[in-house]
C-alpha positions in Angstrom: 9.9 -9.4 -16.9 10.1 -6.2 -14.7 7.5 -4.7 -12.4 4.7 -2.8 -13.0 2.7 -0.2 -11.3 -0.9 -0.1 -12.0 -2.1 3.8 -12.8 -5.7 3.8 -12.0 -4.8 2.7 -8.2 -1.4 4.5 -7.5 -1.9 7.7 -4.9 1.9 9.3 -6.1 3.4 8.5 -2.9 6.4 7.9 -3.6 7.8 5.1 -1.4 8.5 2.5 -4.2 10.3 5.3 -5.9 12.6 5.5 -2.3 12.9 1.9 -2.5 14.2 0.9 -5.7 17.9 0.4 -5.5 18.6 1.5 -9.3 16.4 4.5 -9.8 14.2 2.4 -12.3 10.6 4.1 -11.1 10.2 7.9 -11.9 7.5 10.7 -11.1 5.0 10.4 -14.2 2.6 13.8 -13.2 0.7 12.5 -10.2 1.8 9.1 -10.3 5.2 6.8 -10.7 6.3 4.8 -13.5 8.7 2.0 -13.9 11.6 1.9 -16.5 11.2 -1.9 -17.9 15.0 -1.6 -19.0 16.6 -0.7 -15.9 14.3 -2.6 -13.4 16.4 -5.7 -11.8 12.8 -7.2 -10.9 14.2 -7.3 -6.6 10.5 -6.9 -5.7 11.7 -3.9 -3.2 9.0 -1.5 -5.2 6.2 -4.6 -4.3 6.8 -4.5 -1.2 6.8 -1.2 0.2 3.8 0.1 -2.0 1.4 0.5 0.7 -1.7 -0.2 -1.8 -0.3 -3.0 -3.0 -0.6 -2.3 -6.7 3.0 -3.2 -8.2 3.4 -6.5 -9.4 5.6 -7.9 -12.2 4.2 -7.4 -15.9 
């Protein structure tokens, strides 16, 4: 089950993005998306969103 990031709530920051250790989470216009298929589900994206919105699917 890999992470997601909810899309009404993200602000396109950026810092899960900088904290995923396989590139899994992309820019998606003016927000970030996750790639179920590559995410290893580490939790690094959860814990550095600073609004809290990523959490596993």
């Amino acid at each position: 089950m890999a992470y997601k990031i909810n899309q009404d709530e993200c602000i396109g920051c950026g810092a899960c993005a900088a904290a995923c250790p396989v590139d899994a989470i992309s820019e998606d216009g003016d927000t970030y998306k996750i790639d179920p298929d590559v995410c290893i589900e580490c939790g690094a994206c959860a814990a550095t969103c600073p609004n809290e919105i990523i959490e596993l699917a």
